[in-house]
CHARMM-style PDB file with segment names, atoms N, HN, CA, C and O in Angstrom:
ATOM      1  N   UNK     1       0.817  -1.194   0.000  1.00  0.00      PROA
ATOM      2  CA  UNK     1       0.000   0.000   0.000  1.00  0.00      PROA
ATOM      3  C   UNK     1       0.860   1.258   0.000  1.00  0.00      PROA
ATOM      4  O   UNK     1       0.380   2.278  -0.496  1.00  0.00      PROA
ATOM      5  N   UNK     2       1.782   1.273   0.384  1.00  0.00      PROA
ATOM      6  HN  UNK     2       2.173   0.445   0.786  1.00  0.00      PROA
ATOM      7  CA  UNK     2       2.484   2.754   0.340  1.00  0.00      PROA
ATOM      8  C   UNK     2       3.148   2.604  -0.542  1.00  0.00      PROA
ATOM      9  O   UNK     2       4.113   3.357  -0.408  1.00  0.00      PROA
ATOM     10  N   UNK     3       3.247   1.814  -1.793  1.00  0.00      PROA
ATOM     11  HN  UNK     3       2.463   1.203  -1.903  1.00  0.00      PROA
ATOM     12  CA  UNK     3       3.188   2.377  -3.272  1.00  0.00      PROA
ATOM     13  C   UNK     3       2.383   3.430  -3.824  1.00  0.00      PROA
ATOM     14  O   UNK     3       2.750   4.291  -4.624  1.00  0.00      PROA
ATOM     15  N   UNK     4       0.614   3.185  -3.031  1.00  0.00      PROA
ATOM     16  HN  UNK     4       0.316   2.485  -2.381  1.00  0.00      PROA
ATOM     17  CA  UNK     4      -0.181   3.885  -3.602  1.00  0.00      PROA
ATOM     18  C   UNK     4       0.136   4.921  -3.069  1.00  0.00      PROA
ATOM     19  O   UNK     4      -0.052   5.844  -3.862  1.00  0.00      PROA
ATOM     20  N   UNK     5       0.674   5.393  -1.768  1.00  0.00      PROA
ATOM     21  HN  UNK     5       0.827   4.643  -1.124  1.00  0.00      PROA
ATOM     22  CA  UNK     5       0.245   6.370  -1.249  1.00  0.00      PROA
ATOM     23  C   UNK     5       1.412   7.649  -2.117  1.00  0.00      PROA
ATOM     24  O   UNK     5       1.119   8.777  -2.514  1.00  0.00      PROA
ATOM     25  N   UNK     6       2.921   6.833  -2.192  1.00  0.00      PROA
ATOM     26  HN  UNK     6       3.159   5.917  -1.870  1.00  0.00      PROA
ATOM     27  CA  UNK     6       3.887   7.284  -3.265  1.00  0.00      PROA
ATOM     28  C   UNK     6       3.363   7.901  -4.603  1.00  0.00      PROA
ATOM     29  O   UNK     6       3.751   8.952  -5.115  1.00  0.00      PROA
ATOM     30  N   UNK     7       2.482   7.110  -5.033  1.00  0.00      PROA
ATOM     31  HN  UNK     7       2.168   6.256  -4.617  1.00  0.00      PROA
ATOM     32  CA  UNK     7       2.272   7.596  -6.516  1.00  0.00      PROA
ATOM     33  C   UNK     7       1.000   8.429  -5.983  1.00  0.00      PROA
ATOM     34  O   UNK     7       1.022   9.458  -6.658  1.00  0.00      PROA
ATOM     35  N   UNK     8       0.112   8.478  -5.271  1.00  0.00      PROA
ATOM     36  HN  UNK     8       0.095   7.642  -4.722  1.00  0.00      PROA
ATOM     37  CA  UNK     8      -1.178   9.124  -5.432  1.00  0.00      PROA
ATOM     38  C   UNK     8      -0.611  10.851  -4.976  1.00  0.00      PROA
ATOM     39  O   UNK     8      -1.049  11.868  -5.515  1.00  0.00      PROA
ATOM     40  N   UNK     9       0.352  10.826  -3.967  1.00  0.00      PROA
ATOM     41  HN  UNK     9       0.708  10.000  -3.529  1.00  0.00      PROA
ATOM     42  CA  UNK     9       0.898  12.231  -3.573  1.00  0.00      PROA
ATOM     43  C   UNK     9       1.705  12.983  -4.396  1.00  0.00      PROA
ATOM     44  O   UNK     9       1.641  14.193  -4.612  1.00  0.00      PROA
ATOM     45  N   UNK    10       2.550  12.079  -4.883  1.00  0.00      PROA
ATOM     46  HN  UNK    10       2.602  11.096  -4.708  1.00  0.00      PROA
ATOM     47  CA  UNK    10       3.257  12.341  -6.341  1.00  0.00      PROA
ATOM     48  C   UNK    10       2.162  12.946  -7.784  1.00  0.00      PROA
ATOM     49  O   UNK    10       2.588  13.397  -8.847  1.00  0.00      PROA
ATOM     50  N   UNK    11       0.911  12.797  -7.444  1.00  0.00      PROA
ATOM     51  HN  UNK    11       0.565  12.431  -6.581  1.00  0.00      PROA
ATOM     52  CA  UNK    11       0.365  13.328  -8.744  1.00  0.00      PROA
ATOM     53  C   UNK    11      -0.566  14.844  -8.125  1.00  0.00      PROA
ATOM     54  O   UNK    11      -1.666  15.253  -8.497  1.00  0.00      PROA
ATOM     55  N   UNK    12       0.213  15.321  -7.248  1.00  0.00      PROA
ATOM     56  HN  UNK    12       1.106  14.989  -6.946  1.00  0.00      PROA
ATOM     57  CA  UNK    12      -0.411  16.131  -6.399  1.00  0.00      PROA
ATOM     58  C   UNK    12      -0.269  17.819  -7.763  1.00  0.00      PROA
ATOM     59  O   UNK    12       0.634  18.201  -8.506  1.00  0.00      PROA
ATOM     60  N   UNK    13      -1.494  18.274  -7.499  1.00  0.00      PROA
ATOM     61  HN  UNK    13      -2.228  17.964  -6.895  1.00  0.00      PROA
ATOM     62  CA  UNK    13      -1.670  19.539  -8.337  1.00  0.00      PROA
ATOM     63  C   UNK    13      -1.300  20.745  -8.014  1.00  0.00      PROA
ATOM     64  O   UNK    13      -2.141  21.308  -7.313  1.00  0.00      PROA
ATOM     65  N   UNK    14       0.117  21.692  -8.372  1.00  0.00      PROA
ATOM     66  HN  UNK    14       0.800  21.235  -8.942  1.00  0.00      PROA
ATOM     67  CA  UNK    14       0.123  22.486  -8.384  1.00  0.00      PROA
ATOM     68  C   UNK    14      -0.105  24.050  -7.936  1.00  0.00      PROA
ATOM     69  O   UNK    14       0.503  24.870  -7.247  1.00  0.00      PROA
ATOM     70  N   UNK    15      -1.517  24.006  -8.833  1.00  0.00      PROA
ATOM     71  HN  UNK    15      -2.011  23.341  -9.393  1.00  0.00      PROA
ATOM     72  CA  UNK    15      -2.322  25.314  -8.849  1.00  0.00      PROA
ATOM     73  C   UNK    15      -3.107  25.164  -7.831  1.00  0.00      PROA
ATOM     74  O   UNK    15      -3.588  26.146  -7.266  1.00  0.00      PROA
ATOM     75  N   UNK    16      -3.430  23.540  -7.324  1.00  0.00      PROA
ATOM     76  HN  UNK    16      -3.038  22.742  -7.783  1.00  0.00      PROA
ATOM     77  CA  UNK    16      -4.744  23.281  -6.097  1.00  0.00      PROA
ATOM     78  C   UNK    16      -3.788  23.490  -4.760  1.00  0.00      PROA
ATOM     79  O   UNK    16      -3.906  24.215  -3.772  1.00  0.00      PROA
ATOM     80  N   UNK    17      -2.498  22.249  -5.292  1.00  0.00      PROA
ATOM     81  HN  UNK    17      -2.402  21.659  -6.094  1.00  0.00      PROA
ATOM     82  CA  UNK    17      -1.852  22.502  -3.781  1.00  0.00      PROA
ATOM     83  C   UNK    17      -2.257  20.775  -3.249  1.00  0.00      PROA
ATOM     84  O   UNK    17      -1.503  20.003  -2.657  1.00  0.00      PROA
ATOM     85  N   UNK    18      -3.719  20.523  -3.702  1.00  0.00      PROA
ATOM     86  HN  UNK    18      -4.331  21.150  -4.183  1.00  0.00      PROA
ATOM     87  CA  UNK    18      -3.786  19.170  -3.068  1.00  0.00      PROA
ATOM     88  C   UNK    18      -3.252  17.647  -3.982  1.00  0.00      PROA
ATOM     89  O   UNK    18      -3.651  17.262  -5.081  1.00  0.00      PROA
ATOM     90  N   UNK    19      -2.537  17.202  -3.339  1.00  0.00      PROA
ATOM     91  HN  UNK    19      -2.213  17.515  -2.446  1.00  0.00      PROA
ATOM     92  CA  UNK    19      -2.343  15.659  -3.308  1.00  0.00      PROA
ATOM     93  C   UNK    19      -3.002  14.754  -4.083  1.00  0.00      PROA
ATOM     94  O   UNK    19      -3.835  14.143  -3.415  1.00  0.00      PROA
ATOM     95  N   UNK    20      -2.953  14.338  -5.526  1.00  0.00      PROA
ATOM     96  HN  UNK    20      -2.276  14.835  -6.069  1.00  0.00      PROA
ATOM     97  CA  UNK    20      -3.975  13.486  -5.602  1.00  0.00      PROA
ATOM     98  C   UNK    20      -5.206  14.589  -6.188  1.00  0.00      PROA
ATOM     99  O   UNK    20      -5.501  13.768  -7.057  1.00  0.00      PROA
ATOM    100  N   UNK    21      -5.679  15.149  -6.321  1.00  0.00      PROA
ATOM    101  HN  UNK    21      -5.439  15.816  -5.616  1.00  0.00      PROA
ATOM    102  CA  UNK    21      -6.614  16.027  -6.503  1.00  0.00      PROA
ATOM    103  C   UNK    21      -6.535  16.015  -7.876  1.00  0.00      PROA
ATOM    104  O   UNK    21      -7.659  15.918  -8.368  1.00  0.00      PROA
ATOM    105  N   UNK    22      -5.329  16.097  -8.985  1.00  0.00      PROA
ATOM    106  HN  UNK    22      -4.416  16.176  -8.586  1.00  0.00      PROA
ATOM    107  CA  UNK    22      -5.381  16.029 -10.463  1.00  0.00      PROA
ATOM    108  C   UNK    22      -5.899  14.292 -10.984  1.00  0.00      PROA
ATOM    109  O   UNK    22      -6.370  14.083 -12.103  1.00  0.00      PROA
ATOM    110  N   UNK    23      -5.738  13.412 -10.152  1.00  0.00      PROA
ATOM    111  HN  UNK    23      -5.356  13.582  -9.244  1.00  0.00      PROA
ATOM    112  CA  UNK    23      -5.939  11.693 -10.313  1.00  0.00      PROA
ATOM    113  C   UNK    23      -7.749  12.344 -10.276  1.00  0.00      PROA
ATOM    114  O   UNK    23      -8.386  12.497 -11.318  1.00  0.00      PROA
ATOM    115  N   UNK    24      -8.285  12.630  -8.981  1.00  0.00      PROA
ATOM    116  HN  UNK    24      -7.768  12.505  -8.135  1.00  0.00      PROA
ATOM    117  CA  UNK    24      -9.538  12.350  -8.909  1.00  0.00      PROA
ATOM    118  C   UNK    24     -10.450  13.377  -9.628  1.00  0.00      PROA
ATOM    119  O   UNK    24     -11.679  13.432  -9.644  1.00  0.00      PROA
ATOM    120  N   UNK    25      -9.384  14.301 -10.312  1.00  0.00      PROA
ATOM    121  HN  UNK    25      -8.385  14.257 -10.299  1.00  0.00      PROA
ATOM    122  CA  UNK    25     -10.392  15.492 -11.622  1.00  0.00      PROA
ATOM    123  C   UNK    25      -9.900  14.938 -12.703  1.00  0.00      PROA
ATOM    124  O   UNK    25     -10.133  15.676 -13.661  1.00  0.00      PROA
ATOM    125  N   UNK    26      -9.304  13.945 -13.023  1.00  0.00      PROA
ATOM    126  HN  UNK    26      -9.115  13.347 -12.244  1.00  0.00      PROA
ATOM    127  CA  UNK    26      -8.940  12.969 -14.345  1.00  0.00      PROA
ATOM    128  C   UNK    26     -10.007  12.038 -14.704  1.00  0.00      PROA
ATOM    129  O   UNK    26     -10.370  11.944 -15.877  1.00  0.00      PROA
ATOM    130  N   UNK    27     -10.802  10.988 -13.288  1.00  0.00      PROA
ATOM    131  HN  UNK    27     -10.507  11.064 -12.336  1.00  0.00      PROA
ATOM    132  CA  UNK    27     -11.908  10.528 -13.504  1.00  0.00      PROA
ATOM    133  C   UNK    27     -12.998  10.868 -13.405  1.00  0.00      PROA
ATOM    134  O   UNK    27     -13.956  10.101 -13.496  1.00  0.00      PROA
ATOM    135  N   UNK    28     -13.088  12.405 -13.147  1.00  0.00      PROA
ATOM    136  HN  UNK    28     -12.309  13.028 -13.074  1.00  0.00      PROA
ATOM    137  CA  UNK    28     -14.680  13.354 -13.198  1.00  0.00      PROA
ATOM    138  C   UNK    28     -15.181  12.444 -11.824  1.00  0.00      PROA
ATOM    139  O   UNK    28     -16.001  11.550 -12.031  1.00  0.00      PROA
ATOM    140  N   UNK    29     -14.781  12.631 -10.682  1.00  0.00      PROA
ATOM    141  HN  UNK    29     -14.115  13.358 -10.513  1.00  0.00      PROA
ATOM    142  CA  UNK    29     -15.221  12.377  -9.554  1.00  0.00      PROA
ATOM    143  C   UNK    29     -15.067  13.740  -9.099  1.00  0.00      PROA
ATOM    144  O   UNK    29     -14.231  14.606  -9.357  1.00  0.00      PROA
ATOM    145  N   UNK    30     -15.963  13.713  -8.448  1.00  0.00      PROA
ATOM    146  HN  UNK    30     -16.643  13.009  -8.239  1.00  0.00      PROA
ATOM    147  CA  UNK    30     -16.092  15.014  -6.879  1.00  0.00      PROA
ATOM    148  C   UNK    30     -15.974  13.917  -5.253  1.00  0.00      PROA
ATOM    149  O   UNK    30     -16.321  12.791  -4.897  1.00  0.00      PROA
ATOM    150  N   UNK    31     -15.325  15.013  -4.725  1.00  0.00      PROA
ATOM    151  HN  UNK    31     -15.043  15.928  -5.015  1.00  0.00      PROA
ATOM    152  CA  UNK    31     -15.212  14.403  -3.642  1.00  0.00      PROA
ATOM    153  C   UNK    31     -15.971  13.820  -2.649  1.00  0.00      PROA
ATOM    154  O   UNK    31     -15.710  13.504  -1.489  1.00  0.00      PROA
ATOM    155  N   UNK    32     -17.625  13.688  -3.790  1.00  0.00      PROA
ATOM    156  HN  UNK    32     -17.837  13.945  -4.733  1.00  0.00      PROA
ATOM    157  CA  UNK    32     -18.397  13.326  -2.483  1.00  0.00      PROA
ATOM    158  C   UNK    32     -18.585  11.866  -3.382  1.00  0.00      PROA
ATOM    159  O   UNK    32     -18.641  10.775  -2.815  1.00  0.00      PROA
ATOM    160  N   UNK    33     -18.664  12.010  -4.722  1.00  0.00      PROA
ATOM    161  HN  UNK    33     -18.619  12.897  -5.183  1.00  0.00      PROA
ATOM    162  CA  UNK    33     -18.771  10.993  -5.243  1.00  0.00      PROA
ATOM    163  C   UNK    33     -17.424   9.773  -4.899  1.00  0.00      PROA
ATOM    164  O   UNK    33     -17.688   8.582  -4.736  1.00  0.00      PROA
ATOM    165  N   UNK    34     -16.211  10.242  -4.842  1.00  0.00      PROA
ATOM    166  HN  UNK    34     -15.997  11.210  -4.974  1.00  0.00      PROA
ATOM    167  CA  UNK    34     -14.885   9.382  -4.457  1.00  0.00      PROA
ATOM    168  C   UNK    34     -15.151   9.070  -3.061  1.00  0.00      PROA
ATOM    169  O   UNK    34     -14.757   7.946  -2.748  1.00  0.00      PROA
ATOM    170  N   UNK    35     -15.856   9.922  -1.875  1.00  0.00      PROA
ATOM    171  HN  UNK    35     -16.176  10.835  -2.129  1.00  0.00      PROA
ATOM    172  CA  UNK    35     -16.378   8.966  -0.648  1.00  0.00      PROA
ATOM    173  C   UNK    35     -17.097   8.158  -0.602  1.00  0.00      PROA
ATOM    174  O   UNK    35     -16.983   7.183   0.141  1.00  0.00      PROA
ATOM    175  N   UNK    36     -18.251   8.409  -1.583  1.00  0.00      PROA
ATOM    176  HN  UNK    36     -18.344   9.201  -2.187  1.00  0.00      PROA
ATOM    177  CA  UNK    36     -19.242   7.633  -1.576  1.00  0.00      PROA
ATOM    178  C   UNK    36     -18.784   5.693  -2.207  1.00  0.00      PROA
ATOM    179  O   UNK    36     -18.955   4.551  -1.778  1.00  0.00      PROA
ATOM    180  N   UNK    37     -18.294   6.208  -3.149  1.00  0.00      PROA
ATOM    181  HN  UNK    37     -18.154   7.135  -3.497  1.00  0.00      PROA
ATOM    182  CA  UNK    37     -17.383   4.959  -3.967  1.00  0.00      PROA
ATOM    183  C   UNK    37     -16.586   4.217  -3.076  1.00  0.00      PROA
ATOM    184  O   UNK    37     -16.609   2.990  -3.172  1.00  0.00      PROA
ATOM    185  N   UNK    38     -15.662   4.935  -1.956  1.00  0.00      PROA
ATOM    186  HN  UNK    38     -15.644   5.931  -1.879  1.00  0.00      PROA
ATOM    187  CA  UNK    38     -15.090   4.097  -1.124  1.00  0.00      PROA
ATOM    188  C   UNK    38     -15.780   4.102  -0.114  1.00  0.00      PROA
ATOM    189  O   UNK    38     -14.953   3.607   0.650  1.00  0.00      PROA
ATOM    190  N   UNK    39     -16.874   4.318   0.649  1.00  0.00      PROA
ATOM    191  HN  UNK    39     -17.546   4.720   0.028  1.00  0.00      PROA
ATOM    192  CA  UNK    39     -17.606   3.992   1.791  1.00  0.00      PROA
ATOM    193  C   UNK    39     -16.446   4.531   2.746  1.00  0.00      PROA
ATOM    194  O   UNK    39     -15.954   3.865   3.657  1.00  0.00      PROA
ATOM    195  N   UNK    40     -15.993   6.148   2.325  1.00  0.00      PROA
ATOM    196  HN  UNK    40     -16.392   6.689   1.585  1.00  0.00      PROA
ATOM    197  CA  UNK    40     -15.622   7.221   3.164  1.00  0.00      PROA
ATOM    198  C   UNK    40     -16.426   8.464   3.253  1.00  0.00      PROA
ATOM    199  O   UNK    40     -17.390   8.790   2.561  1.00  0.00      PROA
ATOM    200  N   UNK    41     -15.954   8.989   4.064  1.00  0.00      PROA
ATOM    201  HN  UNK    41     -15.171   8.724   4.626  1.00  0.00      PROA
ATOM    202  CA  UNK    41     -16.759  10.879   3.986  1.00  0.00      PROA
ATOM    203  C   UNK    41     -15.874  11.698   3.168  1.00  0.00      PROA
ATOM    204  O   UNK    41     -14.648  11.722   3.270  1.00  0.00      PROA
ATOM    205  N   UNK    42     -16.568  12.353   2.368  1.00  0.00      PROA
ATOM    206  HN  UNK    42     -17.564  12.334   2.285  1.00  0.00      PROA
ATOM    207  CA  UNK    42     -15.750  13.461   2.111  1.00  0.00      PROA
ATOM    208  C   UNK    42     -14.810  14.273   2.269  1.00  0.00      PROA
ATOM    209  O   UNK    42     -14.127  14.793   1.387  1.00  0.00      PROA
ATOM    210  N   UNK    43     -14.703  14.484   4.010  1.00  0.00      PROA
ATOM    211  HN  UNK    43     -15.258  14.062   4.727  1.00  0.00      PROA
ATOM    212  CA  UNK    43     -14.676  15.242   4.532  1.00  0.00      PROA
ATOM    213  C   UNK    43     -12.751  14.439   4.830  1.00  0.00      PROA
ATOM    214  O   UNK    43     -11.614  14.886   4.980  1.00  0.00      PROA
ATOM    215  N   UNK    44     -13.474  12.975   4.768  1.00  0.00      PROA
ATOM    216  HN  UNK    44     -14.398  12.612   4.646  1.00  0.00      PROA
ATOM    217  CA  UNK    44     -12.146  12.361   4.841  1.00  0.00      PROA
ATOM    218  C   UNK    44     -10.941  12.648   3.327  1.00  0.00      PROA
ATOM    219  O   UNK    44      -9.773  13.028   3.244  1.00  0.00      PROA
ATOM    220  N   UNK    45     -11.910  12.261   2.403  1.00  0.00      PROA
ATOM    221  HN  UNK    45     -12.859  11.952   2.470  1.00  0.00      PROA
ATOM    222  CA  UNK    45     -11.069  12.825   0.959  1.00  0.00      PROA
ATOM    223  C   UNK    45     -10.460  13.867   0.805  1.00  0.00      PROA
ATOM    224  O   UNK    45      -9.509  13.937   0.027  1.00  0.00      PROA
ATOM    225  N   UNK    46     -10.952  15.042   1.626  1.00  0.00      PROA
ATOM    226  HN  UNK    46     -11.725  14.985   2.258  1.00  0.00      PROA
ATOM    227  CA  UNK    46     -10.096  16.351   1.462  1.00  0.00      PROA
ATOM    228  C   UNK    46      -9.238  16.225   2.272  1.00  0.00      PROA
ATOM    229  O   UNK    46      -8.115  16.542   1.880  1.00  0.00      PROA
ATOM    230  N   UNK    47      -9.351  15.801   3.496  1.00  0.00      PROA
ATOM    231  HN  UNK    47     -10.263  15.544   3.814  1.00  0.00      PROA
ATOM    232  CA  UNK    47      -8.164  16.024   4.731  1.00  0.00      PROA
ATOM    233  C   UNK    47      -7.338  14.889   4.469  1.00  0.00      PROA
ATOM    234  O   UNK    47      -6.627  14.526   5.406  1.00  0.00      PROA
ATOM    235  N   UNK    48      -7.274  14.219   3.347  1.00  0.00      PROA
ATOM    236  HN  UNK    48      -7.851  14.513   2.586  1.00  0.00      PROA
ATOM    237  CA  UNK    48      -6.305  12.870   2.927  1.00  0.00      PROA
ATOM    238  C   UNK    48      -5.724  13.877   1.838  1.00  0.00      PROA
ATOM    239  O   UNK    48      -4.606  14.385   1.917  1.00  0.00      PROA
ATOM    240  N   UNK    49      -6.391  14.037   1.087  1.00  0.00      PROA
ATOM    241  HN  UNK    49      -7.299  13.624   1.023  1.00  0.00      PROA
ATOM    242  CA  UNK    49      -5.808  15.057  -0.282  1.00  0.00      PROA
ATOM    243  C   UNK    49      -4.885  16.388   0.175  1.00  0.00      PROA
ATOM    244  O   UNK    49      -4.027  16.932  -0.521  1.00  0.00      PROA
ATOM    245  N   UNK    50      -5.262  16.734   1.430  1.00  0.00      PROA
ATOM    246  HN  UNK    50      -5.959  16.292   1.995  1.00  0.00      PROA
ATOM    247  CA  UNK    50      -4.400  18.035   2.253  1.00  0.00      PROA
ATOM    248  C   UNK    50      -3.220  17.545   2.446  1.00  0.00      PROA
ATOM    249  O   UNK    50      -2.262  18.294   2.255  1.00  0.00      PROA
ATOM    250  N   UNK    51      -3.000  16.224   2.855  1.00  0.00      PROA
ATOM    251  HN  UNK    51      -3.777  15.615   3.010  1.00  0.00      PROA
ATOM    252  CA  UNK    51      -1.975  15.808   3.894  1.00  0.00      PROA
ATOM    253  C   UNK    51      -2.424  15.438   5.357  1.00  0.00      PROA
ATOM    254  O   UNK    51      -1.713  14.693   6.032  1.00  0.00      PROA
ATOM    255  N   UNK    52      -3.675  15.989   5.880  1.00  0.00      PROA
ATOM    256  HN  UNK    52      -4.252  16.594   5.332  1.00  0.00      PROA
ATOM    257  CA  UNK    52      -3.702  16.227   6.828  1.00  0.00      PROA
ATOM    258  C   UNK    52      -4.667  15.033   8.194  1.00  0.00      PROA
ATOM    259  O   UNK    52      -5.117  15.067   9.339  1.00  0.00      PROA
ATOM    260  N   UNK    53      -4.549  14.354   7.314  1.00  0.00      PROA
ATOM    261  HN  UNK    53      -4.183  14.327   6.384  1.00  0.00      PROA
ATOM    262  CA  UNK    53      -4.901  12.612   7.809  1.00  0.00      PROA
ATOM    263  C   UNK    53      -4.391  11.783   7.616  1.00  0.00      PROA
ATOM    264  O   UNK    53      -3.985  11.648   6.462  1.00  0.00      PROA
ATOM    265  N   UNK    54      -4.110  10.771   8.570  1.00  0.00      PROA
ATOM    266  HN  UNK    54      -4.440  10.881   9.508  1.00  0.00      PROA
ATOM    267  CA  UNK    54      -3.738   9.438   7.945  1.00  0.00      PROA
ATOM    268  C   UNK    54      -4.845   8.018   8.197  1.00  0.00      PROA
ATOM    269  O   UNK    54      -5.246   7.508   9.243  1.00  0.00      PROA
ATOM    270  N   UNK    55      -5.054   7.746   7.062  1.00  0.00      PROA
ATOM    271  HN  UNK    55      -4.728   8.160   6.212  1.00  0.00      PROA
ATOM    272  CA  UNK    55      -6.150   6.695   6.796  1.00  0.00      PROA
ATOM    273  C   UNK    55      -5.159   5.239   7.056  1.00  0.00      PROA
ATOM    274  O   UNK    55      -4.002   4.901   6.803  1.00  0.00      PROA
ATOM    275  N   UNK    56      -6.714   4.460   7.900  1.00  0.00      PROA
ATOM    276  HN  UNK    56      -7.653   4.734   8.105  1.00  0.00      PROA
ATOM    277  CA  UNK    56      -6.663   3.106   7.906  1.00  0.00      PROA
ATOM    278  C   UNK    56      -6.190   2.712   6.152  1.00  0.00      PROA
ATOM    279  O   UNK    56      -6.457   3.256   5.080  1.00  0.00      PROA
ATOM    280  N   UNK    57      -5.256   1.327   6.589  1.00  0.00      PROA
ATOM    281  HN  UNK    57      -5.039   0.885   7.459  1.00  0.00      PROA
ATOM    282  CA  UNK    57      -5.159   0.412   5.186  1.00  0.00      PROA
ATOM    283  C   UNK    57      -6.494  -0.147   4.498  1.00  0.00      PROA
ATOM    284  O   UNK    57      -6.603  -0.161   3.272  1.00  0.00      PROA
ATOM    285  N   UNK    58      -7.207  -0.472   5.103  1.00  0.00      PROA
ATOM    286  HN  UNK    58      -7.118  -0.461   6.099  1.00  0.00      PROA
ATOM    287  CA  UNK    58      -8.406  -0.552   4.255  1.00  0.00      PROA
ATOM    288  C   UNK    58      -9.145   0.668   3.977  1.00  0.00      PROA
ATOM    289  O   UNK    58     -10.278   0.280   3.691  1.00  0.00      PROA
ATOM    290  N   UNK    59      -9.106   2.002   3.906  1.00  0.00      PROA
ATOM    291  HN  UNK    59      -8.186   2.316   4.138  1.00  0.00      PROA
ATOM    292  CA  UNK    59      -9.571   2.966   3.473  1.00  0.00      PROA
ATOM    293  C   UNK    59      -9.015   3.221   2.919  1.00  0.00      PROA
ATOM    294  O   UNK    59      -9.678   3.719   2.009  1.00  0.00      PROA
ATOM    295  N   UNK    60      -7.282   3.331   2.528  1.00  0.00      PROA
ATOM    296  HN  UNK    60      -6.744   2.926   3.267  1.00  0.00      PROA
ATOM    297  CA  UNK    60      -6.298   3.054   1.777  1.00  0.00      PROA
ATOM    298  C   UNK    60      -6.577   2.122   0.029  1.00  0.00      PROA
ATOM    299  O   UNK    60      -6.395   2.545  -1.112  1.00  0.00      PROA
ATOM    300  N   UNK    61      -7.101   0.685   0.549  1.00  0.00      PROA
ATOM    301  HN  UNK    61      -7.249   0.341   1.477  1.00  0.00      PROA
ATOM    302  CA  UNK    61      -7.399  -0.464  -0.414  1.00  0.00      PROA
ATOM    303  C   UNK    61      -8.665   0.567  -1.106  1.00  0.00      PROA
ATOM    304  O   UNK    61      -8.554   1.134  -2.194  1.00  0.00      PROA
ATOM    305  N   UNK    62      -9.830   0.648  -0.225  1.00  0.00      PROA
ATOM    306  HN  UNK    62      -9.920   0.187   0.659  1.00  0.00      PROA
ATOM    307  CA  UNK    62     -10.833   1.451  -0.845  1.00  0.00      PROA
ATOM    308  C   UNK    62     -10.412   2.744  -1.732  1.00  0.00      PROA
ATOM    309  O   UNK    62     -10.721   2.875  -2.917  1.00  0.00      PROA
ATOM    310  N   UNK    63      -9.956   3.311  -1.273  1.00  0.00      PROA
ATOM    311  HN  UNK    63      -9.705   3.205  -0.311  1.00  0.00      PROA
ATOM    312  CA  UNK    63      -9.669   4.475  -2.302  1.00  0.00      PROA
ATOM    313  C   UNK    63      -9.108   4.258  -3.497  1.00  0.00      PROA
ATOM    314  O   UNK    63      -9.500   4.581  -4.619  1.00  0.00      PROA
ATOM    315  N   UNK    64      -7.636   3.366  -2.960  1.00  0.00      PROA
ATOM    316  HN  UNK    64      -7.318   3.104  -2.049  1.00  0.00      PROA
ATOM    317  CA  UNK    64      -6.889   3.114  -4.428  1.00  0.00      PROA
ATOM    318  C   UNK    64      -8.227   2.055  -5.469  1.00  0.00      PROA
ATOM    319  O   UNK    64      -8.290   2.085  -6.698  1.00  0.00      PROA
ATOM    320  N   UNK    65      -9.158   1.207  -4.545  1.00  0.00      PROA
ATOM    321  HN  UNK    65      -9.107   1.183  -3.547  1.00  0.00      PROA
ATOM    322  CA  UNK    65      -9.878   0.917  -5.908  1.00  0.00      PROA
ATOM    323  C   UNK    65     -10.736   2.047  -6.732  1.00  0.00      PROA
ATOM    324  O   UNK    65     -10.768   2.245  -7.946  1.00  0.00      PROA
ATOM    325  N   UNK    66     -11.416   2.715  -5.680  1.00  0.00      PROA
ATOM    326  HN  UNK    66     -11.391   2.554  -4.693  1.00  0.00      PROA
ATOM    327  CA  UNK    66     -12.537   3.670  -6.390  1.00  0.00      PROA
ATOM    328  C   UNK    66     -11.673   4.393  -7.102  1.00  0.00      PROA
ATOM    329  O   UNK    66     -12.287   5.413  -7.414  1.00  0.00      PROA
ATOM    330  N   UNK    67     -10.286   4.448  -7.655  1.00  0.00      PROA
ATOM    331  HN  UNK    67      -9.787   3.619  -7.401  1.00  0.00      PROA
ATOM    332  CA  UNK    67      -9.508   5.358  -8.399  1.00  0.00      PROA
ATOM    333  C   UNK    67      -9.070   4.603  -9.339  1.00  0.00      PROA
ATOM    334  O   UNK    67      -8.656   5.200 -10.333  1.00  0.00      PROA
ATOM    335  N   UNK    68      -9.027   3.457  -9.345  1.00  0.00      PROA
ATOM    336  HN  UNK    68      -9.364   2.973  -8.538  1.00  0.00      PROA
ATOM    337  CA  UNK    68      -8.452   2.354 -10.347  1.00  0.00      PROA
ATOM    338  C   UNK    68      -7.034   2.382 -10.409  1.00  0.00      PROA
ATOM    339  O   UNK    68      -6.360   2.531 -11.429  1.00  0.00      PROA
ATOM    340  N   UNK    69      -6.591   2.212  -9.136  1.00  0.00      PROA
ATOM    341  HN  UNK    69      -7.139   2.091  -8.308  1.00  0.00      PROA
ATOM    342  CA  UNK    69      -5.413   1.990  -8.984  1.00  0.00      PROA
ATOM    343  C   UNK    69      -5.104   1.204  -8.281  1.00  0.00      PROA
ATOM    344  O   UNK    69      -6.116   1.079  -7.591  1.00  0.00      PROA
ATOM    345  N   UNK    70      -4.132   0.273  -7.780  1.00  0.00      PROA
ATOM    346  HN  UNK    70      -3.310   0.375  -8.340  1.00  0.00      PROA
ATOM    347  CA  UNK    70      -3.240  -0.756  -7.246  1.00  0.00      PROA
ATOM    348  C   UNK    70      -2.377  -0.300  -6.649  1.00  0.00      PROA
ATOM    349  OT1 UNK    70      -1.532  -1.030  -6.130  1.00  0.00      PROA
TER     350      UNK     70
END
C-alpha cells in the first residue's frame, strides 16, 4: 500500500496545492462521489488530499480501488 500512497501524492496539483486532486479530476469524480465509492466521507477525501490525515489500510485499499489503482 504505500506504493499507492507514493504515486497518489506524487500526482499532487500544483495550482490546487492538493495531493492526488489532479488523479480524482482525471476521472470526473467530486469528492463526495470518491467517498461515496469508497464507503468514506468526504470530509475524509479532502483532509487525505491536504496531507492532513492518515487513513486506515483498508480505506487506503478502498480508495486506491474507487480510483483504479493498485
Amino acid at each position: 500500500m504505500s506504493r499507492f500512497l507514493e504515486w497518489f501524492h506524487g500526482q499532487g496539483d500544483i495550482v490546487h496545492g492538493y495531493p492526488g486532486n489532479r488523479v480524482r479530476s482525471e476521472r470526473a469524480l467530486h469528492r463526495d462521489a470518491l467517498g461515496k465509492k469508497a464507503r468514506t466521507s468526504r470530509a475524509c477525501v479532502r483532509k487525505f488530499e491536504a496531507g492532513e490525515y492518515d487513513l486506515t489500510v483498508g480505506t487506503l485499499r478502498r480508495l486506491a480501488t474507487a480510483l483504479g489503482v493498485q
